[in-house]
Structures are given as C-alpha cells and as structure tokens.
C-alpha positions in Angstrom: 0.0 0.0 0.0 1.3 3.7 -0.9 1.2 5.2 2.3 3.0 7.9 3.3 4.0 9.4 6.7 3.6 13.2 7.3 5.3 13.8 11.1 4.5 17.1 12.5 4.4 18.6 16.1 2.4 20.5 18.0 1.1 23.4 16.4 1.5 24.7 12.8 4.1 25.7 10.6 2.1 27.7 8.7 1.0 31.5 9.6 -2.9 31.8 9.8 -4.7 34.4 9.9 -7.5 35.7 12.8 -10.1 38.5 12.2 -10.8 40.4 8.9 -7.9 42.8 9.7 -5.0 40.6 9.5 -2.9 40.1 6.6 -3.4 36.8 4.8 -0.4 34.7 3.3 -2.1 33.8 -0.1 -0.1 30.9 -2.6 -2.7 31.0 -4.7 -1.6 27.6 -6.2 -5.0 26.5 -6.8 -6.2 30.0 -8.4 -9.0 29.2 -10.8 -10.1 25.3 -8.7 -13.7 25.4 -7.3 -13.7 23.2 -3.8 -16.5 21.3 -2.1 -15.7 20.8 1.5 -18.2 17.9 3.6 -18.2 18.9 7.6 -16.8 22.4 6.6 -17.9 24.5 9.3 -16.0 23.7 12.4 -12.4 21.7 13.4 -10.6 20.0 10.4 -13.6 20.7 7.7 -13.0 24.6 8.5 -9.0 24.2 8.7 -9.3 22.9 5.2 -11.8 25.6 3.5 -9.0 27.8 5.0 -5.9 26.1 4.0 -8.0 26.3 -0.1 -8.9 29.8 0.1 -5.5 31.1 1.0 -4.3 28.9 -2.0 -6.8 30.7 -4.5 -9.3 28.2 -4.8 -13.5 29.3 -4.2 -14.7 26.8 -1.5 -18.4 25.7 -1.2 -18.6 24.7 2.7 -21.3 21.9 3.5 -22.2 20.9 6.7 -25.5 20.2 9.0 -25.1 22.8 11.2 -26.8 25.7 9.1 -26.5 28.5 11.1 -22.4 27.8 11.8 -21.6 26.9 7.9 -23.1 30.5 6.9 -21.4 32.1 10.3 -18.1 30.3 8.9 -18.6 31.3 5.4 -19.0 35.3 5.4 -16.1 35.2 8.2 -13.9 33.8 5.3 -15.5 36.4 2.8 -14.7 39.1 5.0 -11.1 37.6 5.2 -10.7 36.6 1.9 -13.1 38.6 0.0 -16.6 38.6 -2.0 -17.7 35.6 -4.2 -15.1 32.9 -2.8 -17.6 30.9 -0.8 -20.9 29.4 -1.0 -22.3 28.2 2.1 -24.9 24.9 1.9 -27.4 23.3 4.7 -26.9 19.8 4.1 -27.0 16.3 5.5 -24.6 14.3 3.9 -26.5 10.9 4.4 -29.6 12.5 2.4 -30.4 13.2 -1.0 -29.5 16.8 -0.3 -25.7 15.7 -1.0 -26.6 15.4 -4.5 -28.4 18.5 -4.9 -25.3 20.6 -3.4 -23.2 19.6 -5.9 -25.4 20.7 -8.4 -25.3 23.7 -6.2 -22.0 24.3 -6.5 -21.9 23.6 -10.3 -24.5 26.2 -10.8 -23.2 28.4 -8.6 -19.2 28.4 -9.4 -19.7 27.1 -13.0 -17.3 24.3 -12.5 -15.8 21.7 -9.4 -12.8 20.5 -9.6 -11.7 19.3 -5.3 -13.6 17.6 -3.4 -12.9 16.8 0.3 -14.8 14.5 1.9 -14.4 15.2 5.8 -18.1 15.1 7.6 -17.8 12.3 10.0 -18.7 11.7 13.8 -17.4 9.5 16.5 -19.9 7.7 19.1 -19.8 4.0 19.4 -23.5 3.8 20.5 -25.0 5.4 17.1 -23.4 3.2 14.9 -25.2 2.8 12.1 -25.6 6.7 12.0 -21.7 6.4 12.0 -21.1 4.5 9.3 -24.2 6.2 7.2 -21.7 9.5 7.7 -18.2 7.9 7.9 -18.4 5.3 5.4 -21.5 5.8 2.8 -21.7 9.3 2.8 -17.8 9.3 1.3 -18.0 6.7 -1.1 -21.4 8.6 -2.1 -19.7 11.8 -2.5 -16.6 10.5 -4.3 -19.4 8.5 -6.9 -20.6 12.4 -7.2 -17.4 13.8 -7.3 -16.2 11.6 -10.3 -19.9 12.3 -12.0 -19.5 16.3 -11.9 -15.9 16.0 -12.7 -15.3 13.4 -15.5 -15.0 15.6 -18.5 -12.5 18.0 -16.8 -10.6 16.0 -14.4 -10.1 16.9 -10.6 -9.0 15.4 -7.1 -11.1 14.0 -4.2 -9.3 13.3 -0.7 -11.7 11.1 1.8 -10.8 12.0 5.1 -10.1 8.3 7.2 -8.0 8.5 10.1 -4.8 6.6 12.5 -7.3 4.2 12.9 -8.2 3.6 9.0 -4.6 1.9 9.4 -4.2 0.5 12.8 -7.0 -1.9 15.0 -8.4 0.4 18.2 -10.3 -1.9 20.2 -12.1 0.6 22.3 -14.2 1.9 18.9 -14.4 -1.1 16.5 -17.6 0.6 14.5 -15.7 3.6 13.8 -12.1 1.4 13.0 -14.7 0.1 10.5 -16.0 2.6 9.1 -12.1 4.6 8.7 -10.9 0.9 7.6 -14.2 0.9 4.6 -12.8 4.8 3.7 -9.4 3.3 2.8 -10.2 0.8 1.2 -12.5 1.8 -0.7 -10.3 5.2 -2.0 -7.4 2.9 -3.2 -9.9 0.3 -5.3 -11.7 3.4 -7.0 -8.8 5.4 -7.5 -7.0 2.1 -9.2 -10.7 1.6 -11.2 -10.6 5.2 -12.3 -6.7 4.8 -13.8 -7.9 2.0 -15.3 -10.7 3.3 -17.3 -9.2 6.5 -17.7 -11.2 8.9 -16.0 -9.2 12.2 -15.1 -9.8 12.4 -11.3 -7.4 10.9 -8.8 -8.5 9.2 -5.1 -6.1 9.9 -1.9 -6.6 9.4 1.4 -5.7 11.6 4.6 -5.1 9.7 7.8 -4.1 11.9 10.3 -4.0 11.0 14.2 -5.7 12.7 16.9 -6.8 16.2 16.2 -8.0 19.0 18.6 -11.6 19.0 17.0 -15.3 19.5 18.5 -15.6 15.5 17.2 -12.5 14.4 19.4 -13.4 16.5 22.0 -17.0 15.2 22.6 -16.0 11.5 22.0 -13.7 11.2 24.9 -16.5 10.4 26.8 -18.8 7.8 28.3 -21.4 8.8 25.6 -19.3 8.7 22.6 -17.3 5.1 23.8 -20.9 3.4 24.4 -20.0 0.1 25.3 -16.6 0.6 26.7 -17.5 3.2 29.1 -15.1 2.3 31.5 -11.9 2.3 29.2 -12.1 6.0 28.4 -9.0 6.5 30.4 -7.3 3.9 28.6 -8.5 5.6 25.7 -7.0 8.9 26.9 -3.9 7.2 27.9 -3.4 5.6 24.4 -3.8 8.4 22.4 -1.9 11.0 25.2 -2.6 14.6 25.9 -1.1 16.5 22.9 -3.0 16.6 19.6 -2.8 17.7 16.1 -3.9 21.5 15.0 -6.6 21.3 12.2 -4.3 23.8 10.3 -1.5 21.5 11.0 -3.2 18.2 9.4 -4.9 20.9 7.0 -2.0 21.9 5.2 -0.9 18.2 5.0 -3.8 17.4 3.0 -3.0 20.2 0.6 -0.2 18.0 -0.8 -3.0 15.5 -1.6 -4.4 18.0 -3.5 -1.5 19.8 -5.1 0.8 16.6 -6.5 -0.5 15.6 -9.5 2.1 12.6 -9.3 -0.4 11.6 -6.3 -3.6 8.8 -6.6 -4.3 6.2 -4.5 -2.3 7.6 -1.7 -2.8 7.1 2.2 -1.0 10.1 3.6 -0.6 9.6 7.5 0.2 12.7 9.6 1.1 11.5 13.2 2.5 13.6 15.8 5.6 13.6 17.6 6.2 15.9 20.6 9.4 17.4 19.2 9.6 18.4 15.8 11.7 15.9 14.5 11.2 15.7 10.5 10.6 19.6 10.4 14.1 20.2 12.0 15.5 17.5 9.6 13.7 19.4 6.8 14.8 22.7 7.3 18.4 21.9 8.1 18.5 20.0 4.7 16.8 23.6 3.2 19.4 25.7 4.5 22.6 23.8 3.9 21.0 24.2 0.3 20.7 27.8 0.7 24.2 28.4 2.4 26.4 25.8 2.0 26.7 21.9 2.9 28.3 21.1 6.5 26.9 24.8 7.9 23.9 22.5 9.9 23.7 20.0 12.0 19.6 18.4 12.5 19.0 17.1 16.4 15.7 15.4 17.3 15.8 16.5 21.0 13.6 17.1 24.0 15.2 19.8 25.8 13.2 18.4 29.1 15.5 15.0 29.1 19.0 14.2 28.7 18.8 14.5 25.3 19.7 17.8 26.0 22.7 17.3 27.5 23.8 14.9 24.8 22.8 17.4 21.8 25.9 19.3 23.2 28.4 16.3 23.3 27.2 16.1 19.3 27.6 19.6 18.2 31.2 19.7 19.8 32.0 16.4 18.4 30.3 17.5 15.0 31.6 20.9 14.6 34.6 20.8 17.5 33.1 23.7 19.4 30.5 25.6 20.7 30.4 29.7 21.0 27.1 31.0 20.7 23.7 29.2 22.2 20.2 30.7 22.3 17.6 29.0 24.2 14.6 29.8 22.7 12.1 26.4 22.6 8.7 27.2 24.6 5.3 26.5 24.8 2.3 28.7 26.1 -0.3 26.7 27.5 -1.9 27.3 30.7 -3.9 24.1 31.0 -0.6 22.3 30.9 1.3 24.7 33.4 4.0 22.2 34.8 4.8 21.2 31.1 5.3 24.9 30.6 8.0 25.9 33.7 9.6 22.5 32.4 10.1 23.9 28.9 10.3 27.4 29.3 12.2 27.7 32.1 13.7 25.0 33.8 15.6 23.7 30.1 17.1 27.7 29.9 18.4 27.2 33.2 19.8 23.7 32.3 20.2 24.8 28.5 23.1 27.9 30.2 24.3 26.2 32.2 25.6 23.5 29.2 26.5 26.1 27.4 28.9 27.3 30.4 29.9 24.3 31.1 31.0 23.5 27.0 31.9 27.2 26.8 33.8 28.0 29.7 38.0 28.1 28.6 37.2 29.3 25.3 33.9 31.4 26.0 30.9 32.3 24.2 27.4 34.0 24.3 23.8 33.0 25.7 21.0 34.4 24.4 17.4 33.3 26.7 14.6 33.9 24.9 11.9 35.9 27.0 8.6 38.1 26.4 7.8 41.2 27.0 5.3 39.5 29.0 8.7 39.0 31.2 8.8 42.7 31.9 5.5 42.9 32.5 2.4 41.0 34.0 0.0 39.6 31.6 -3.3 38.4 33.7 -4.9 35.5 31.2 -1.3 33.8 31.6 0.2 33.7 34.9 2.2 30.9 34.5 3.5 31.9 31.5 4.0 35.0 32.7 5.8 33.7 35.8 8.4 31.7 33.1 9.6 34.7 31.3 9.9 36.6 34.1 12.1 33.7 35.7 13.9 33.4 32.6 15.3 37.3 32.6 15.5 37.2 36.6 18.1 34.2 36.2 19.8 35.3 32.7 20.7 38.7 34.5 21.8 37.0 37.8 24.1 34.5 36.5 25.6 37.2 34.1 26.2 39.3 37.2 27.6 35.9 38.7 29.9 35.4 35.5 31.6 38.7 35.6 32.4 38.6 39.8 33.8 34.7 38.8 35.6 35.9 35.6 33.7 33.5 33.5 34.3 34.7 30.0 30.1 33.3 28.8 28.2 36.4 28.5 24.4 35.9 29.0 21.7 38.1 27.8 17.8 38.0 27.2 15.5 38.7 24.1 12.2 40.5 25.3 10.2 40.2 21.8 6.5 41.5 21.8 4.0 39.7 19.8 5.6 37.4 17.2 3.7 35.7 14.3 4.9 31.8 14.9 3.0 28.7 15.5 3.2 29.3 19.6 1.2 32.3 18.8 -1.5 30.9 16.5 -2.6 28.3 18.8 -2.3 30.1 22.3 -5.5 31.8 22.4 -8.1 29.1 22.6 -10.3 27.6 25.7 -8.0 24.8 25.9 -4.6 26.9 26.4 -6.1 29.6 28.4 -8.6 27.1 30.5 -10.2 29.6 33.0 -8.7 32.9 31.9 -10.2 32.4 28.1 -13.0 34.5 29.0 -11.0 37.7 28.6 -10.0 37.2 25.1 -11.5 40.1 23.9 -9.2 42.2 26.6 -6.4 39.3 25.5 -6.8 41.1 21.5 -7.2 44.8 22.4 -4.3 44.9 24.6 -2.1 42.7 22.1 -3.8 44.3 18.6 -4.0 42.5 15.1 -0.1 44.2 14.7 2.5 41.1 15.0 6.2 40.8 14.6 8.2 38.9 11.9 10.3 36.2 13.2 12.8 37.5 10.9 12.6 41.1 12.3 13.6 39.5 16.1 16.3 37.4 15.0 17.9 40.6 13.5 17.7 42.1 16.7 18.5 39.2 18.5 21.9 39.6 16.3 23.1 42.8 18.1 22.9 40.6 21.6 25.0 38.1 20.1 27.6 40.7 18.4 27.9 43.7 20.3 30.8 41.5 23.1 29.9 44.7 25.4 26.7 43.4 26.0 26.4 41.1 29.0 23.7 40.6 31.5 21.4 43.4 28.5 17.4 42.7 28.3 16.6 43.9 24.3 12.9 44.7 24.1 11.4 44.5 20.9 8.3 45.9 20.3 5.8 45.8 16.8 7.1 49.0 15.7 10.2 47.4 14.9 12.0 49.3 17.8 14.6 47.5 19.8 15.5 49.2 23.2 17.7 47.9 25.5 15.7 47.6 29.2 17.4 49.5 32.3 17.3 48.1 35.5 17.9 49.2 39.2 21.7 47.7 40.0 21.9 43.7 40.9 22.9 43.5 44.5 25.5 41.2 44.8 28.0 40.2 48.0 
C-alpha cells in the first residue's frame, strides 16, 4: 500500500490568519479550482476551507449545522473577499448531497476538489456512524467523479490513525475509517484503469484537537466501553494535532498531480523531529553543505545534554547558544515551567559548562510578558519573568567569577509563529479564556516577523559589550535595550 507518513508537532508551521484585519499569506496555487468541503464548518472541515482559500481556490462549505456553515462562510468572505464561498445546509447521508453539488456547479460554473471530511465518533449510534463515515464518502466521491469526469479533478476522503491501525475501544468507527481506505485505493485504481481524469487519496491523520474528538472522549461517545475512556486517553496521550497543521498536509494530496491512490498519514511527535531534519536540509541548500547540524531532541530529558556532546563532536566547538524552545499553555502549566524555564536554566548552564575556557554567548529567549504582568497567563507569565530574573543574575555571577560566557535576554512583543496561532483558545487559556476580547485589544492585530527579532536578536550576540542586557522589541520594529535598578550582589 502507498502510504506515506507526514510527522509534525504541536502546532502549525504555517502563519494563519484571525479576524478580517490581518494580513493573509495567499499561494494561490489553486487560483482558478472550485472546492467542495463535507463537515466544513468547524475543526478540520474549517481548517481545510481555510488552507484552499489562502491557496486561491472558491470553496463551497457543506455541513449540517446551518446557522455555523453560513457564520463560517462570510467570516472567510470578509477575510478573503466577496464571491469565494458558498455556504450549503446539508445532510450528507440524504439526497440533499446530491443536490449541493449541483449547487456548486450552478453556482461556481465548475468543481474541480472535493474533500470529503463530515464524520462523527460515538460507538453507541453506529449505524448513524457508518451512514456518515463510510456511505456518505463513497457517495460523494461517486458524485465527485460524476461532476468531474470531462475535466478531471482530485477527491481526498478523510479516514484516520485508525483507518490503518486496530483500536479496540471503537471497532464501528475502526470500521467505518478501515471501509474509507479501502475503498479510495480500489476506486482510485478503477478510475486509472478506465481513464477517467480524477485521482482518489486518502488523509489519515492521528488525533486532532476537533469538536468530534473533544465530545467522543466520553462515556457517551465510547458506548460500550464506558469504563476504558482512560485507557483511551492514555493511548492516544494529551497532545494533539492542530486542524491547520493536518490541513495543510492534505493540501499536498491535492497539489501533486504525481499523487492517486495515496494514504498520507500525519502523526504527531512531541518534538519536531522531521521539520528540523527538513529545514536543516533547506538551508545547507541555501548556504552551503556542512553549515547545519539536525538534532531530534527534548530539551526536558538528557537529550539535551547529549545534543551538546554532538555539536562539539560534529563541529569541534560551541560559541554561541540561544535557548529559545517554549510552549504557552496554561492548562498544561507544569509542562510549561519544564520547557520554558527549567531547560534555559539547564540549557546555560551547558552552554557554560562547553563554553567555559574558550567562551561564548547566551541568548534566553523571554517576552515582554517577562517585563510585564499579563493576567490571562500567569504561568506563563511567571516563566519569562524567571527566565530574565536568572539570565541577569548569573551574568552578574559570571563577571564577579571571571567567566568569560556572557548571558543576555530577548524581550520580543507579539511574534507571528505557531506558539502564537494556537495560544489563544479555551484549551490553552482554560479559566482565563474569557478575557480574550481584553487578550486582543491589549495585544492588537499588529504582530512581529520572526525575521525582524532574529535581527535584533543579532546585536545581543555581536555587540561582546553586552552582558547581562534585556533587548525589548516591540511591533514597531523598535529594539530598546531595558534598564534596571543595579543587581545587588555580596
């Protein structure tokens, strides 16, 4: 079987954009497709009208809920501008399906995607289930092929982890994920050989942070195996995939041509592993081969530790280090202190330990939530602040010790990354989410360029008279360096 694997981490990797005011990255690779999107107006459906608008493609969005498909379609108008969607009230399992895709044909004058996503998760509605799951996709891809034949096109049927592994705890819907895999690769192999013009794939991504997975953690949604749910929670863990995340897999699904009959898997892995592979690769391309080194690590273990053995065995030395991995997630507070602040404090002091005859420069990556107190993250709050409250103490302890590491901080505002994109939801804020609306005023729709603070980030590294400095930089594009009251000291 042709199935590929797709490993990403937490978050995405590609900017998103909130609210009608906020500059939209636009490919538009798929300027002049027409998209039909099944389950399009919440979690992964919406992530993937998204992820086709910003590419160019018009995007009819289908879904039961009628009042949230039209709420989700003239956000995206707004956002993306007038005449790219078409919102539809249907049931997939009825014959309103087949009248939505005249719909669309009417309406955009041709269809050329299809995505077929609606599904739901609840062991003790089972036939419902597989009416949505299984039928409803081999129904739509029957439709798909019949309003597409004369000018060829793509349909991706959404399965899932479980359309390629056996999960006990929900057989009926291992079915029904097992039936949508199956059945893509025989019709996708039927179409080649008869010729017809539109290619089958499959997307089987792991556990995604959507309303479906949220509600089927429960009693309700497990039926008959009640009293497994935390087994269920155990197996699949605590960390899942951002619909924008698995989104932008699926694009590739959609984009290579060279692709039919493909399973792509997207499975998460709590460090980044084939990102960092991928972008070390990019930029030896860019600069030279033998200027990277990729290191699958968990700053939390001893990987760390033994990262630094391998870059001073792989490059001989070790001069500059900038701690900058974190996470921002209330909920998960402890994870936070672990990543944001305890692996700086253990990240300097490897650096000074592989540093120390030679010397070398330390760069801790703060906020400018570490100069000042933020109320919807506490904790987080309370981990920058540690993390320039200890960078300026041991660089006050370096220079009474004559240790020739210098150790400074980077206070950016408001940067446009993957931490960013996913911080402000219920689940990362938990009881402080609420206050969102205060969360947006008092940060604005304005956001920095990663690029911007690494140049500023530069003059911490450079400038050698530096040591123990706090560079704030703010969405202006100002850098300032902070002054404090004098360290006491013995």
């Amino acid at each position: 079987m042709n199935t590929e694997s797709f490993n990403v981490g937490i978050g995405s990797t590609t900017p998103t954009a909130r609210g009608g005011q906020v500059k939209v990255e636009c490919s538009m690779s798929l300027s002049g497709s027409t998209a039909l999107v099944t389950g399009a107006a919440q979690g992964l459906g919406a992530a993937l009208v998204d992820a086709l608008l910003r590419r160019g493609a018009k995007v009819a969005l289908l879904d039961i809920l009628e009042e949230e498909v039209k709420s989700k379609a003239a956000e995206l108008e707004e956002l993306y501008g007038a005449g790219r969607t078409l919102a539809i009230h249907c049931d997939v399992t009825s014959t309103d399906f087949e009248k939505s895709f005249e719909k669309v044909k009417e309406h955009f004058g041709s269809l050329t995607i299809v995505i077929n996503n609606a599904g739901i998760l609840n062991e003790q509605e089972w036939e419902k289930m597989i009416s949505i799951n299984l039928l409803a996709v081999v129904n739509g891809t029957e439709l798909a092929v019949k309003h597409m034949e004369k000018d060829s096109g793509v349909v991706v049927n959404v399965s899932s982890i479980l359309g390629l592994e056996a999960f006990s705890l929900c057989p009926v819907y291992t079915a029904s994920k097992y039936g949508v895999l199956g059945f893509s690769r025989a019709r996708a192999a039927l179409n080649k050989k008869r010729g017809v013009k539109v290619r089958v794939n499959v997307l089987c991504p792991s556990v995604t942070d959507t309303p479906m997975i949220q509600t089927a953690f429960t009693a309700e949604g497990l039926a008959s195996t009640p009293k497994n749910v935390p087994i269920f929670k155990q197996f699949f863990g605590d960390e899942k995939l951002e619909p924008r995340t698995v989104a932008e897999a699926c694009m590739r699904l959609v984009e290579d041509k060279s692709l039919n009959g493909s399973a792509l898997k997207v499975a998460l892995l709590d460090i980044l592993e084939e990102e960092v592979k991928s972008k070390a690769a990019e930029l030896e391309q860019l600069y030279g081969a033998g200027r990277t080194l990729a290191i699958h690590c968990d700053v939390t273990s001893t990987d760390f530790e033994k990262s630094f053995e391998k870059v001073k065995e792989h490059f001989g030395s070790l001069t500059i280090v900038i701690n900058n991995a974190g996470i921002m997630n209330e909920q998960e507070w402890e994870k936070m202190i672990s990543i944001n602040l305890l692996a700086v404090i253990n990240g300097t002091k490897l650096a000074m330990k592989h540093m120390e005859k030679d010397g070398g420069v330390v760069v801790n990556v703060s906020s400018v939530v570490g100069l000042e107190a933020f109320s919807f993250c506490p904790v987080y709050t309370a981990s920058k602040h540690g993390v320039l409250g200890f960078s300026r103490a041991l660089a006050a302890l370096n220079k009474e010790q004559g240790v020739k590491v210098r150790v400074n901080v980077l206070c950016p505002s408001v940067v446009d990354t993957p931490l960013l994109q996913t911080a402000f939801t219920p689940e990362r804020l938990g009881s402080t989410f609420d206050i969102l609306p205060i969360v947006h005023q008092l940060i604005g729709d304005e956001k920095l360029e990663p690029r911007t603070v690494a140049e500023a980030c530069m003059r911490l590294v450079e400038d050698k008279s530096l040591n123990g400095s706090a560079l704030k930089v703010v969405a202006s594009m100002e850098t300032e360096l902070v002054q404090f009251p004098k360290i006491l000291s013995k």
